[in-house]
C-alpha positions in Angstrom: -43.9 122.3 44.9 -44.2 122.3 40.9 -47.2 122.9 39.4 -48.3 119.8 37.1 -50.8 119.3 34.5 -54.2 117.9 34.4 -53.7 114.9 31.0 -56.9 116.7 30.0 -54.8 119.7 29.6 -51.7 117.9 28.2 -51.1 118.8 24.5 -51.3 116.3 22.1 -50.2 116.6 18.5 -51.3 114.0 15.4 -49.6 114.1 11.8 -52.1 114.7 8.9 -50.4 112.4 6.8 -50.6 108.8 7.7 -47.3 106.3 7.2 -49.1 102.3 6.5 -46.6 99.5 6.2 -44.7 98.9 3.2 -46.0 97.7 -0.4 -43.7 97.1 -3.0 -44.1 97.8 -6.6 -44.2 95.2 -8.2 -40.6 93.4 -10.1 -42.6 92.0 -13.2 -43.2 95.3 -14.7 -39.8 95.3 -16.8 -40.8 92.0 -18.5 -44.8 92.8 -19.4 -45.4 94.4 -22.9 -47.7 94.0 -25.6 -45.4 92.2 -27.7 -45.4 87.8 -27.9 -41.4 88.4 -27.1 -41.9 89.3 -23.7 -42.2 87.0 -20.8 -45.3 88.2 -19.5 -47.3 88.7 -22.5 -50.0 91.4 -22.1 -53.5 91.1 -23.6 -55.4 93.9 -24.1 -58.6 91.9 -26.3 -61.2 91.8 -23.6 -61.2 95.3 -22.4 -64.1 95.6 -25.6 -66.0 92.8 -24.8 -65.9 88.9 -24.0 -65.1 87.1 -21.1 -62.2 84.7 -22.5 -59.5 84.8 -25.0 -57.5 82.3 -26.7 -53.7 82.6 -27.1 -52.7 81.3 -30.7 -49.8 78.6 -30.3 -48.1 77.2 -33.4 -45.1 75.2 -32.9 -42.2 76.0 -35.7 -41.8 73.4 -38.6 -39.8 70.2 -37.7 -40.1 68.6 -41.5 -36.7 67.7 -43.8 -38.5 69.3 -46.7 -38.4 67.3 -50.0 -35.4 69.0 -52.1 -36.1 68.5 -55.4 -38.7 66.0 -54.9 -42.2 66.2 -55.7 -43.7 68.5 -52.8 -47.3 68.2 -53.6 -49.2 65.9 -50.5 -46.3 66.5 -48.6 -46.9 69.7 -47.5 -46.1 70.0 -43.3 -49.4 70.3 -41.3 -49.0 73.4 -38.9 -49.0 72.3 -35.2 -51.1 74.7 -33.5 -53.4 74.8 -30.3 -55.5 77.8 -28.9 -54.8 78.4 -25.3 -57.5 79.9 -23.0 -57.0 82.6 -20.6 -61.0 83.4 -18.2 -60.4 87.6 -16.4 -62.4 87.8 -13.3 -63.0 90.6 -11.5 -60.8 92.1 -8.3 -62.9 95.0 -6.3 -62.6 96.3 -3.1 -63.7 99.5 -0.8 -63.2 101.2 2.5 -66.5 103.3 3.9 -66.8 105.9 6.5 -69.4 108.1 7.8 -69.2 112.0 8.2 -69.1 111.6 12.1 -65.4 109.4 12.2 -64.5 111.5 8.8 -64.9 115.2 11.6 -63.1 113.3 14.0 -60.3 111.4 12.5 -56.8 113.2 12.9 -55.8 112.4 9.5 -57.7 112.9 6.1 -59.6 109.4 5.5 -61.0 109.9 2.4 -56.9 110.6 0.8 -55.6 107.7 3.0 -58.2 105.4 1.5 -57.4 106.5 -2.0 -54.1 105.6 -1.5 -54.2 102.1 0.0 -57.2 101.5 -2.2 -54.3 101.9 -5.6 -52.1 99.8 -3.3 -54.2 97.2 -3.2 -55.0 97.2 -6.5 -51.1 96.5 -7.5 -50.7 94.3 -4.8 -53.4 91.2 -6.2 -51.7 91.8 -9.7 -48.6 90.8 -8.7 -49.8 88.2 -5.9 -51.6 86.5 -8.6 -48.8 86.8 -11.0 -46.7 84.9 -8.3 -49.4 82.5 -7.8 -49.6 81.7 -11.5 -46.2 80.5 -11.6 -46.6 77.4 -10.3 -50.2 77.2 -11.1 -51.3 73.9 -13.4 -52.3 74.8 -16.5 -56.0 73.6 -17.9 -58.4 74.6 -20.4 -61.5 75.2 -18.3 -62.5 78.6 -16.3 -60.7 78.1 -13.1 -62.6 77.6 -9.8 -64.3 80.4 -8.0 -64.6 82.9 -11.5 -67.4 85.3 -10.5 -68.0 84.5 -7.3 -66.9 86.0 -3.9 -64.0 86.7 -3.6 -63.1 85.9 -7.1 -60.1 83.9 -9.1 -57.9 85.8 -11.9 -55.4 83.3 -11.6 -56.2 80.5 -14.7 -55.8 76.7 -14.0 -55.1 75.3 -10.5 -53.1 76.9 -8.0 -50.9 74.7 -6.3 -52.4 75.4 -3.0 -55.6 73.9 -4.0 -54.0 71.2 -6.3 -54.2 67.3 -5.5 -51.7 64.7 -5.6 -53.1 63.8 -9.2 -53.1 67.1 -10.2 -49.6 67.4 -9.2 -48.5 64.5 -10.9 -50.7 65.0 -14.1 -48.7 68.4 -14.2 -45.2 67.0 -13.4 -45.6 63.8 -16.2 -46.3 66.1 -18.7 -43.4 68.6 -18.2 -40.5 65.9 -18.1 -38.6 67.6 -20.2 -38.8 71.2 -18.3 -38.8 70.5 -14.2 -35.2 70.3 -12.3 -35.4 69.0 -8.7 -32.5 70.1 -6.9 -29.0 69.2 -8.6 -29.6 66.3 -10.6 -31.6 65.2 -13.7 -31.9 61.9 -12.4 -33.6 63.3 -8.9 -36.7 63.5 -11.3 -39.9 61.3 -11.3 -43.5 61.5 -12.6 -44.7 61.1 -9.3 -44.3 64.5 -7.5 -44.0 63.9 -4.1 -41.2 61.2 -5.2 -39.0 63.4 -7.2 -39.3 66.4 -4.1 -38.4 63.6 -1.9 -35.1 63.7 -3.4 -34.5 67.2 -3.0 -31.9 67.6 0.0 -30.3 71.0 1.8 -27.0 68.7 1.3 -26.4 69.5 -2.4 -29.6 71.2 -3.6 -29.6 74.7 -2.5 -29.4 77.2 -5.3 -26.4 77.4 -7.3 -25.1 78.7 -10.4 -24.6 75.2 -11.6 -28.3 74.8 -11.2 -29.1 77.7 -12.7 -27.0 76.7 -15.7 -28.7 73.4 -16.2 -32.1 74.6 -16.1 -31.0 76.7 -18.8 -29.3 73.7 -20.6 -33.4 72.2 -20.1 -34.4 75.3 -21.8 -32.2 75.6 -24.9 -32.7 71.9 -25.4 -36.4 71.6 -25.3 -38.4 70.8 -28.5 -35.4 68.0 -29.5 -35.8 64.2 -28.6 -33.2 63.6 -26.2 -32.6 60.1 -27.2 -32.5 60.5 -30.8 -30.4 63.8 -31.7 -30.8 66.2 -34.3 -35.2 65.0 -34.6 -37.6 67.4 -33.3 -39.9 65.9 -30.7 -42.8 68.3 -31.2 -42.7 69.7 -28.0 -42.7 73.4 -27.2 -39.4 75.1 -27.5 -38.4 78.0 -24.8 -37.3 80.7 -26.6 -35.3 82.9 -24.9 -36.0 86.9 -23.9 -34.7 89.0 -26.5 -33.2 92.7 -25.6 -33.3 94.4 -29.2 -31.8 97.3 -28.4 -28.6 95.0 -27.2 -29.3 92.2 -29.6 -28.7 90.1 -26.7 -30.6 87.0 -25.6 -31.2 85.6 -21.9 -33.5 84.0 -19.8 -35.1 86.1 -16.8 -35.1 83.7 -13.8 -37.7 84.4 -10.8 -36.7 83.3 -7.3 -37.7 84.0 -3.8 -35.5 85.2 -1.0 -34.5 82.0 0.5 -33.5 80.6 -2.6 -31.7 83.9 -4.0 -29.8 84.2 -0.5 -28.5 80.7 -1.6 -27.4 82.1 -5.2 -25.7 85.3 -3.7 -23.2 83.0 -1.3 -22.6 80.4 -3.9 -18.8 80.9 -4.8 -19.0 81.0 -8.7 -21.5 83.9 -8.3 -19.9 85.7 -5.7 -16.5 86.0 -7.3 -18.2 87.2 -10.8 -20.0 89.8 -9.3 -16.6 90.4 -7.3 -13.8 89.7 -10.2 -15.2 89.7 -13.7 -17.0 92.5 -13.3 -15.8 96.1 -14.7 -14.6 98.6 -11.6 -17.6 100.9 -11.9 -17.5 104.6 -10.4 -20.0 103.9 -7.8 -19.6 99.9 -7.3 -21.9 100.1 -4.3 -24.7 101.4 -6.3 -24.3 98.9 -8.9 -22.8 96.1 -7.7 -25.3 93.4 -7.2 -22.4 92.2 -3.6 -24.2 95.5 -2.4 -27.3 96.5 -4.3 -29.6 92.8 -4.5 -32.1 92.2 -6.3 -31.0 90.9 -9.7 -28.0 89.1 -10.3 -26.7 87.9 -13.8 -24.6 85.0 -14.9 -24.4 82.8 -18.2 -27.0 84.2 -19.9 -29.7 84.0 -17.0 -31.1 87.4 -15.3 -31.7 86.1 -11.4 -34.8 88.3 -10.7 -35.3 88.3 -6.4 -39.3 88.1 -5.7 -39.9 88.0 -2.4 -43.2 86.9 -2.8 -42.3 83.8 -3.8 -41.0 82.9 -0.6 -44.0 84.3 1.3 -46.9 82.6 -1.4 -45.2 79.4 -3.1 -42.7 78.2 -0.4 -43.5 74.3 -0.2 -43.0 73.7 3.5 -41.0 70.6 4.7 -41.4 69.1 1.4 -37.8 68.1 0.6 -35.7 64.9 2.2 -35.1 65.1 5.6 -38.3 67.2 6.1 -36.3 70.2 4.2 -38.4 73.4 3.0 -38.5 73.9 -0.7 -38.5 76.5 -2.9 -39.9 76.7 -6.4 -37.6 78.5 -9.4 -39.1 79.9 -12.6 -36.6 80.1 -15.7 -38.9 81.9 -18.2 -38.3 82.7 -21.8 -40.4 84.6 -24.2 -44.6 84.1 -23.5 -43.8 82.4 -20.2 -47.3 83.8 -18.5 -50.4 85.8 -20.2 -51.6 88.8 -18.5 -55.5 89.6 -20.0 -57.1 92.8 -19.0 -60.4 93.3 -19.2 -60.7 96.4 -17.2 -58.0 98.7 -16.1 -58.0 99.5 -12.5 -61.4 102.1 -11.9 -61.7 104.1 -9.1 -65.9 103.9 -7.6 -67.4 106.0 -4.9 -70.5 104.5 -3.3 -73.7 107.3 -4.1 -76.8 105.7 -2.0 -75.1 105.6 1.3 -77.4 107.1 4.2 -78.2 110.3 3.1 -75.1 111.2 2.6 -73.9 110.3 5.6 -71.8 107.5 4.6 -69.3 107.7 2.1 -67.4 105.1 0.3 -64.7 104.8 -2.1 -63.6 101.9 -4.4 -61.8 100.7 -7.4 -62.5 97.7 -9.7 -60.4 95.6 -12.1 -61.0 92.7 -14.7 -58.1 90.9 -15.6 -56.4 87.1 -15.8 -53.3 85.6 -15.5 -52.0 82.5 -16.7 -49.2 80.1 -17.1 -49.3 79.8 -21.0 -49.3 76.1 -21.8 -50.0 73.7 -25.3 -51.8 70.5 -26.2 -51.1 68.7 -29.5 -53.3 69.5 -32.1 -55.1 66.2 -32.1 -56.3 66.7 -28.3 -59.4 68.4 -27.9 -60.8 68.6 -24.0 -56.9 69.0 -23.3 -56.5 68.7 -19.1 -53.1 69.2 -17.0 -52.1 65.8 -18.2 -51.8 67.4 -21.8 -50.8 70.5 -21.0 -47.0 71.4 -21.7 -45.7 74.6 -20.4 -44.7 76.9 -23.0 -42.3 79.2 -22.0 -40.8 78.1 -18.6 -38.3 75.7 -16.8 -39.8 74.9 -12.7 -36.6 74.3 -10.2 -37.0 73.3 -7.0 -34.1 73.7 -4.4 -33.6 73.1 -1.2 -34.5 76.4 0.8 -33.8 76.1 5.1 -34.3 79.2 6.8 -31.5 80.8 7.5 -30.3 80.2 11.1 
Protein backbone atom coordinates (compact mmCIF):
# COMPACT_ATOMS: atom_id res chain seq x y z
CA UNK A 1 0.00 0.00 0.00
CA UNK A 2 1.63 3.61 -0.82
CA UNK A 3 2.51 5.68 1.74
CA UNK A 4 0.60 9.20 1.56
CA UNK A 5 1.04 12.50 3.10
CA UNK A 6 -0.38 14.21 6.02
CA UNK A 7 -1.68 18.11 4.12
CA UNK A 8 0.14 19.34 7.18
CA UNK A 9 3.25 17.93 5.63
CA UNK A 10 2.31 18.78 2.00
CA UNK A 11 4.64 21.49 0.55
CA UNK A 12 3.32 24.56 -0.37
CA UNK A 13 5.18 27.18 -2.35
CA UNK A 14 3.96 31.18 -2.68
CA UNK A 15 5.61 33.75 -5.18
CA UNK A 16 7.20 36.84 -3.54
CA UNK A 17 6.04 38.98 -6.13
CA UNK A 18 2.38 39.63 -6.37
CA UNK A 19 0.51 39.87 -10.11
CA UNK A 20 -2.89 42.59 -9.32
CA UNK A 21 -5.16 43.02 -12.29
CA UNK A 22 -4.45 45.23 -14.95
CA UNK A 23 -4.12 49.18 -15.01
CA UNK A 24 -3.46 50.97 -18.03
CA UNK A 25 -1.43 53.95 -18.47
CA UNK A 26 -3.17 56.35 -19.33
CA UNK A 27 -3.83 57.52 -23.49
CA UNK A 28 -3.88 61.38 -22.78
CA UNK A 29 -0.34 61.70 -22.00
CA UNK A 30 0.68 62.40 -25.84
CA UNK A 31 -1.72 65.40 -25.90
CA UNK A 32 -0.82 67.23 -22.26
CA UNK A 33 2.03 69.87 -22.37
CA UNK A 34 2.66 73.09 -21.02
CA UNK A 35 2.00 74.85 -24.12
CA UNK A 36 -1.95 76.64 -24.97
CA UNK A 37 -1.50 74.42 -28.41
CA UNK A 38 -2.07 71.31 -26.83
CA UNK A 39 -5.32 69.72 -26.20
CA UNK A 40 -5.02 69.14 -22.64
CA UNK A 41 -3.38 72.22 -21.54
CA UNK A 42 -1.27 71.78 -18.34
CA UNK A 43 -1.10 74.34 -15.57
CA UNK A 44 1.57 74.36 -13.35
CA UNK A 45 0.42 78.01 -11.25
CA UNK A 46 -0.96 76.56 -8.12
CA UNK A 47 1.75 74.23 -7.19
CA UNK A 48 3.19 77.88 -5.25
CA UNK A 49 0.17 78.79 -3.70
CA UNK A 50 -3.66 79.50 -4.34
CA UNK A 51 -6.51 77.40 -4.57
CA UNK A 52 -7.94 78.62 -8.14
CA UNK A 53 -6.61 79.81 -11.42
CA UNK A 54 -8.08 81.54 -14.18
CA UNK A 55 -7.46 80.51 -17.84
CA UNK A 56 -7.16 83.89 -20.06
CA UNK A 57 -9.63 83.51 -23.15
CA UNK A 58 -9.51 86.22 -25.88
CA UNK A 59 -11.33 85.53 -28.88
CA UNK A 60 -9.36 86.74 -32.25
CA UNK A 61 -10.51 90.08 -33.87
CA UNK A 62 -13.71 89.82 -36.18
CA UNK A 63 -13.61 93.78 -37.20
CA UNK A 64 -13.29 95.06 -41.27
CA UNK A 65 -10.77 97.61 -40.04
CA UNK A 66 -11.25 101.18 -41.38
CA UNK A 67 -8.70 101.38 -44.48
CA UNK A 68 -7.78 104.65 -44.86
CA UNK A 69 -10.46 105.99 -42.71
CA UNK A 70 -10.11 107.72 -39.55
CA UNK A 71 -9.29 104.85 -36.90
CA UNK A 72 -9.46 106.90 -33.81
CA UNK A 73 -12.91 105.65 -31.63
CA UNK A 74 -13.03 102.81 -33.65
CA UNK A 75 -10.50 100.84 -32.27
CA UNK A 76 -11.97 96.86 -31.76
CA UNK A 77 -12.65 96.00 -28.06
CA UNK A 78 -10.77 92.66 -27.16
CA UNK A 79 -13.27 89.86 -26.43
CA UNK A 80 -11.97 88.19 -23.47
CA UNK A 81 -13.27 86.09 -20.45
CA UNK A 82 -11.22 84.52 -17.58
CA UNK A 83 -12.07 80.93 -17.04
CA UNK A 84 -11.82 79.21 -13.64
CA UNK A 85 -10.33 75.96 -12.90
CA UNK A 86 -10.77 74.93 -8.37
CA UNK A 87 -7.64 71.61 -7.63
CA UNK A 88 -8.85 69.43 -4.84
CA UNK A 89 -7.04 67.02 -3.33
CA UNK A 90 -6.83 63.00 -4.17
CA UNK A 91 -5.18 60.86 -1.12
CA UNK A 92 -5.22 57.51 -0.26
CA UNK A 93 -3.32 54.73 1.94
CA UNK A 94 -3.07 51.03 2.74
CA UNK A 95 -1.91 50.10 6.56
CA UNK A 96 -0.64 47.01 8.02
CA UNK A 97 0.66 45.86 11.23
CA UNK A 98 4.14 44.06 11.90
CA UNK A 99 2.15 40.73 12.84
CA UNK A 100 0.25 40.27 8.96
CA UNK A 101 3.69 42.21 7.50
CA UNK A 102 5.84 38.51 9.37
CA UNK A 103 3.26 36.49 7.94
CA UNK A 104 2.28 37.61 4.57
CA UNK A 105 3.97 35.45 1.67
CA UNK A 106 4.64 38.37 -0.36
CA UNK A 107 6.38 41.81 0.62
CA UNK A 108 3.35 44.24 1.56
CA UNK A 109 4.97 47.26 2.18
CA UNK A 110 6.49 47.05 -2.02
CA UNK A 111 3.03 45.70 -3.15
CA UNK A 112 1.39 48.73 -1.59
CA UNK A 113 3.83 51.11 -3.03
CA UNK A 114 3.10 49.95 -6.20
CA UNK A 115 -0.70 49.98 -6.31
CA UNK A 116 -0.59 53.09 -4.20
CA UNK A 117 1.35 54.89 -7.82
CA UNK A 118 -1.39 53.04 -9.66
CA UNK A 119 -3.97 54.53 -8.10
CA UNK A 120 -2.66 57.66 -8.31
CA UNK A 121 -2.65 57.56 -12.38
CA UNK A 122 -5.69 55.86 -12.43
CA UNK A 123 -8.10 59.12 -10.76
CA UNK A 124 -6.05 61.40 -13.28
CA UNK A 125 -7.18 59.80 -16.10
CA UNK A 126 -10.80 58.78 -14.67
CA UNK A 127 -11.33 62.36 -14.07
CA UNK A 128 -9.92 63.44 -17.28
CA UNK A 129 -12.65 61.08 -18.88
CA UNK A 130 -15.18 62.41 -16.56
CA UNK A 131 -14.37 66.00 -17.58
CA UNK A 132 -15.25 65.43 -20.99
CA UNK A 133 -18.61 65.51 -20.84
CA UNK A 134 -18.70 67.43 -17.69
CA UNK A 135 -20.82 71.06 -17.92
CA UNK A 136 -18.82 73.71 -17.60
CA UNK A 137 -19.58 76.63 -14.75
CA UNK A 138 -17.82 79.20 -13.00
CA UNK A 139 -18.25 78.20 -9.42
CA UNK A 140 -16.05 75.53 -7.29
CA UNK A 141 -17.71 72.34 -8.16
CA UNK A 142 -19.58 70.30 -5.56
CA UNK A 143 -17.82 68.20 -2.99
CA UNK A 144 -14.17 70.42 -3.21
CA UNK A 145 -12.58 69.58 0.12
CA UNK A 146 -14.58 67.23 1.46
CA UNK A 147 -14.62 63.41 1.69
CA UNK A 148 -13.91 61.92 -0.90
CA UNK A 149 -13.17 64.97 -2.86
CA UNK A 150 -14.02 66.48 -6.59
CA UNK A 151 -10.95 67.46 -9.12
CA UNK A 152 -13.27 67.39 -11.84
CA UNK A 153 -14.63 71.33 -12.46
CA UNK A 154 -18.36 72.02 -13.31
CA UNK A 155 -20.91 69.27 -13.31
CA UNK A 156 -20.39 65.80 -14.21
CA UNK A 157 -22.95 64.47 -16.16
CA UNK A 158 -23.77 61.84 -13.73
CA UNK A 159 -24.88 64.29 -11.26
CA UNK A 160 -26.39 66.72 -13.88
CA UNK A 161 -30.27 67.53 -14.21
CA UNK A 162 -32.46 67.82 -17.08
CA UNK A 163 -31.88 71.75 -16.86
CA UNK A 164 -28.42 71.35 -16.61
CA UNK A 165 -28.43 69.26 -19.50
CA UNK A 166 -30.27 71.48 -21.59
CA UNK A 167 -28.63 74.73 -20.29
CA UNK A 168 -25.33 72.95 -21.57
CA UNK A 169 -26.82 71.62 -24.97
CA UNK A 170 -28.59 75.38 -25.90
CA UNK A 171 -25.52 76.95 -25.48
CA UNK A 172 -23.26 74.61 -27.65
CA UNK A 173 -25.64 74.59 -30.86
CA UNK A 174 -23.09 75.11 -32.90
CA UNK A 175 -20.63 72.26 -31.59
CA UNK A 176 -22.93 68.97 -30.52
CA UNK A 177 -23.64 66.18 -33.48
CA UNK A 178 -26.31 63.59 -32.49
CA UNK A 179 -25.90 60.70 -34.56
CA UNK A 180 -25.77 61.38 -38.47
CA UNK A 181 -27.68 64.39 -39.07
CA UNK A 182 -27.56 68.13 -38.17
CA UNK A 183 -31.14 68.26 -38.12
CA UNK A 184 -31.31 65.30 -35.29
CA UNK A 185 -30.38 68.28 -33.01
CA UNK A 186 -32.52 70.11 -30.38
CA UNK A 187 -32.02 72.36 -27.26
CA UNK A 188 -33.79 70.08 -25.36
CA UNK A 189 -31.40 67.06 -24.61
CA UNK A 190 -33.35 64.28 -24.08
CA UNK A 191 -35.21 65.27 -27.51
CA UNK A 192 -32.26 65.55 -29.75
CA UNK A 193 -30.79 61.82 -28.08
CA UNK A 194 -34.23 60.62 -28.74
CA UNK A 195 -33.32 60.83 -32.32
CA UNK A 196 -30.28 59.00 -32.12
CA UNK A 197 -30.99 55.37 -33.70
CA UNK A 198 -28.51 52.07 -34.08
CA UNK A 199 -30.22 52.24 -37.77
CA UNK A 200 -27.91 54.98 -39.16
CA UNK A 201 -26.04 56.42 -36.12
CA UNK A 202 -23.33 54.22 -35.20
CA UNK A 203 -19.85 55.66 -35.78
CA UNK A 204 -18.69 56.38 -39.09
CA UNK A 205 -16.14 58.14 -40.93
CA UNK A 206 -18.92 60.32 -42.34
CA UNK A 207 -19.64 61.31 -38.85
CA UNK A 208 -16.41 61.83 -37.97
CA UNK A 209 -16.02 64.09 -40.93
CA UNK A 210 -18.85 66.31 -40.14
CA UNK A 211 -17.98 66.90 -36.70
CA UNK A 212 -14.93 68.12 -38.04
CA UNK A 213 -16.83 70.23 -40.70
CA UNK A 214 -18.63 71.65 -37.00
CA UNK A 215 -15.22 72.32 -35.97
CA UNK A 216 -13.49 74.24 -38.82
CA UNK A 217 -16.72 76.21 -39.12
CA UNK A 218 -17.29 77.43 -35.66
CA UNK A 219 -16.78 81.18 -34.82
CA UNK A 220 -18.75 82.03 -38.47
CA UNK A 221 -22.57 82.79 -38.53
CA UNK A 222 -24.02 80.12 -40.46
CA UNK A 223 -26.76 82.06 -41.83
CA UNK A 224 -24.94 85.00 -42.89
CA UNK A 225 -21.44 83.86 -44.53
CA UNK A 226 -18.14 85.41 -44.48
CA UNK A 227 -19.42 87.54 -40.54
CA UNK A 228 -17.90 86.33 -37.55
CA UNK A 229 -20.42 85.30 -34.89
CA UNK A 230 -18.24 85.82 -31.85
CA UNK A 231 -18.24 82.53 -30.87
CA UNK A 232 -15.23 80.45 -29.95
CA UNK A 233 -13.34 79.01 -32.80
CA UNK A 234 -11.72 75.28 -32.53
CA UNK A 235 -8.48 75.47 -33.48
CA UNK A 236 -7.02 72.58 -34.51
CA UNK A 237 -3.86 70.47 -32.91
CA UNK A 238 -0.74 71.50 -34.48
CA UNK A 239 2.30 68.85 -34.96
CA UNK A 240 5.28 71.45 -35.53
CA UNK A 241 7.73 69.19 -36.17
CA UNK A 242 5.34 67.92 -39.28
CA UNK A 243 3.71 71.22 -39.84
CA UNK A 244 0.65 69.25 -39.95
CA UNK A 245 -2.79 70.08 -38.47
CA UNK A 246 -5.55 67.56 -37.12
CA UNK A 247 -7.97 67.14 -34.64
CA UNK A 248 -7.40 64.27 -31.96
CA UNK A 249 -10.83 62.47 -31.53
CA UNK A 250 -11.55 60.46 -28.10
CA UNK A 251 -13.96 57.51 -28.23
CA UNK A 252 -14.77 54.52 -26.25
CA UNK A 253 -14.66 50.93 -27.37
CA UNK A 254 -18.12 50.53 -28.44
CA UNK A 255 -18.11 53.41 -30.50
CA UNK A 256 -14.44 52.78 -31.99
CA UNK A 257 -15.48 49.04 -32.81
CA UNK A 258 -18.15 50.82 -34.93
CA UNK A 259 -15.37 53.11 -36.68
CA UNK A 260 -12.98 50.06 -37.28
CA UNK A 261 -15.82 48.04 -39.39
CA UNK A 262 -17.11 51.06 -41.22
CA UNK A 263 -16.11 50.39 -44.95
CA UNK A 264 -14.44 53.78 -45.78
CA UNK A 265 -12.09 53.16 -42.79
CA UNK A 266 -11.39 49.74 -43.27
CA UNK A 267 -10.26 49.95 -46.85
CA UNK A 268 -7.88 53.12 -46.00
CA UNK A 269 -6.25 51.46 -43.47
CA UNK A 270 -6.32 48.40 -45.99
CA UNK A 271 -5.58 50.25 -49.50
CA UNK A 272 -4.24 53.74 -49.22
CA UNK A 273 -1.95 52.95 -46.81
CA UNK A 274 1.93 52.44 -47.74
CA UNK A 275 3.01 48.46 -47.58
CA UNK A 276 5.09 48.80 -44.35
CA UNK A 277 7.81 46.10 -43.39
CA UNK A 278 6.05 44.97 -40.41
CA UNK A 279 2.20 45.82 -41.36
CA UNK A 280 1.03 43.90 -38.34
CA UNK A 281 2.88 46.04 -35.98
CA UNK A 282 1.66 49.10 -37.60
CA UNK A 283 -1.33 48.66 -39.20
CA UNK A 284 -4.15 49.98 -37.17
CA UNK A 285 -6.47 46.35 -39.17
CA UNK A 286 -4.05 44.66 -36.54
CA UNK A 287 -2.53 47.00 -33.98
CA UNK A 288 -6.03 49.26 -32.47
CA UNK A 289 -6.00 51.85 -30.77
CA UNK A 290 -5.69 55.00 -32.93
CA UNK A 291 -6.93 55.20 -36.26
CA UNK A 292 -6.46 58.22 -38.71
CA UNK A 293 -8.57 59.54 -41.43
CA UNK A 294 -9.24 63.15 -43.03
CA UNK A 295 -7.39 65.01 -40.75
CA UNK A 296 -8.99 63.42 -37.48
CA UNK A 297 -6.64 61.12 -35.08
CA UNK A 298 -9.40 58.39 -33.58
CA UNK A 299 -7.91 58.00 -30.13
CA UNK A 300 -9.63 54.50 -28.42
CA UNK A 301 -10.31 55.22 -24.55
CA UNK A 302 -11.81 52.59 -23.05
CA UNK A 303 -12.88 54.36 -20.27
CA UNK A 304 -15.16 56.14 -21.91
CA UNK A 305 -17.25 53.27 -22.44
CA UNK A 306 -16.92 52.03 -18.80
CA UNK A 307 -17.55 55.93 -17.12
CA UNK A 308 -19.69 58.12 -19.79
CA UNK A 309 -21.73 55.37 -21.70
CA UNK A 310 -25.46 56.87 -21.54
CA UNK A 311 -27.43 53.73 -21.15
CA UNK A 312 -30.64 53.12 -23.24
CA UNK A 313 -30.69 56.69 -24.02
CA UNK A 314 -31.06 56.58 -27.86
CA UNK A 315 -34.55 55.72 -29.99
CA UNK A 316 -35.63 52.51 -29.51
CA UNK A 317 -34.14 52.32 -26.05
CA UNK A 318 -30.52 52.17 -27.84
CA UNK A 319 -27.23 52.78 -25.70
CA UNK A 320 -25.28 55.84 -26.45
CA UNK A 321 -22.06 56.79 -26.62
CA UNK A 322 -20.53 60.24 -26.23
CA UNK A 323 -17.53 61.38 -28.87
CA UNK A 324 -15.02 64.21 -28.10
CA UNK A 325 -13.42 66.03 -31.27
CA UNK A 326 -10.89 68.25 -29.52
CA UNK A 327 -8.60 70.91 -30.90
CA UNK A 328 -6.06 72.97 -29.23
CA UNK A 329 -7.04 73.92 -25.16
CA UNK A 330 -9.96 71.39 -25.29
CA UNK A 331 -9.48 70.53 -21.26
CA UNK A 332 -7.19 72.34 -18.52
CA UNK A 333 -5.18 70.09 -16.35
CA UNK A 334 -4.07 72.36 -12.92
CA UNK A 335 -1.70 70.85 -10.52
CA UNK A 336 -1.30 71.94 -7.39
CA UNK A 337 0.68 69.13 -6.02
CA UNK A 338 2.51 66.42 -7.79
CA UNK A 339 1.70 63.00 -6.70
CA UNK A 340 3.66 62.65 -2.86
CA UNK A 341 4.39 59.58 -1.38
CA UNK A 342 3.31 59.72 2.93
CA UNK A 343 4.05 57.10 5.49
CA UNK A 344 1.87 57.29 8.60
CA UNK A 345 4.54 57.93 11.88
CA UNK A 346 2.07 57.77 15.13
CA UNK A 347 0.76 54.35 14.35
CA UNK A 348 0.74 51.97 17.61
CA UNK A 349 4.05 52.04 18.72
CA UNK A 350 5.28 51.09 15.76
CA UNK A 351 3.31 48.50 15.31
CA UNK A 352 1.28 49.74 12.49
CA UNK A 353 2.68 50.97 9.50
CA UNK A 354 1.14 52.86 6.77
CA UNK A 355 1.97 54.20 3.54
CA UNK A 356 0.33 56.90 1.34
CA UNK A 357 0.59 59.41 -1.42
CA UNK A 358 -1.34 62.69 -2.01
CA UNK A 359 -2.09 64.92 -4.99
CA UNK A 360 -3.67 68.43 -5.72
CA UNK A 361 -4.88 68.93 -8.99
CA UNK A 362 -8.17 69.95 -11.31
CA UNK A 363 -9.46 69.27 -14.49
CA UNK A 364 -11.75 70.96 -16.61
CA UNK A 365 -13.58 71.34 -19.74
CA UNK A 366 -12.31 74.85 -20.83
CA UNK A 367 -15.28 76.91 -21.74
CA UNK A 368 -16.11 81.01 -22.48
CA UNK A 369 -18.73 83.59 -21.63
CA UNK A 370 -19.05 86.92 -23.48
CA UNK A 371 -17.39 89.65 -21.99
CA UNK A 372 -20.44 91.37 -20.90
CA UNK A 373 -21.60 88.29 -18.64
CA UNK A 374 -20.48 88.31 -15.30
CA UNK A 375 -21.89 85.34 -12.88
CA UNK A 376 -21.61 83.35 -16.26
CA UNK A 377 -23.58 79.63 -15.56
CA UNK A 378 -23.76 76.49 -18.08
CA UNK A 379 -26.31 78.48 -19.98
CA UNK A 380 -23.41 80.95 -20.96
CA UNK A 381 -20.78 78.78 -21.12
CA UNK A 382 -19.49 77.77 -24.68
CA UNK A 383 -17.08 75.05 -25.03
CA UNK A 384 -13.86 76.13 -26.23
CA UNK A 385 -11.95 73.67 -27.83
CA UNK A 386 -14.30 70.64 -28.46
CA UNK A 387 -17.08 69.09 -30.79
CA UNK A 388 -19.52 66.34 -28.40
CA UNK A 389 -20.93 63.29 -30.78
CA UNK A 390 -23.18 61.05 -29.75
CA UNK A 391 -23.74 57.69 -31.75
CA UNK A 392 -25.57 54.95 -31.39
CA UNK A 393 -23.40 52.32 -29.38
CA UNK A 394 -25.37 48.44 -28.94
CA UNK A 395 -23.24 45.92 -27.39
CA UNK A 396 -21.93 43.82 -29.55
CA UNK A 397 -23.84 40.53 -29.76
Amino acid sequence: MLTTNHVNNEVIKFRRQVISDFLRRSRFDPFMGDSSTNVIVRLADLESDGKQINVPLVNQLQGDGVGAGTLRGKEEQMDSYGFPIWADWGRNAVANNRASNKESSFNVRSTARDLLRGWARRIVRDDIVDSLLSIPTASIQAGRLQEPGNRVNGIRWSAATAANKNSWTAANWDRTLFGALLSNYSSTFATAIANVDSAQDKMTAAIGSLAKQLAKQSGVDPSNPGVYNGRPKITPWEIEELDEEMYVCFLGDRAFAALQQDPPMYQANRDARAREGNATATNPIFTGGALKYDGILYKNIPEITQRLLLKAAGGGSVDVEPFFLCGQAALAYATGQLPRPTQLEDGDYDFVTGLGIEAQYGVGKIAKAPQNVGGATAGDLVDWGMVTGFVAAPPAA
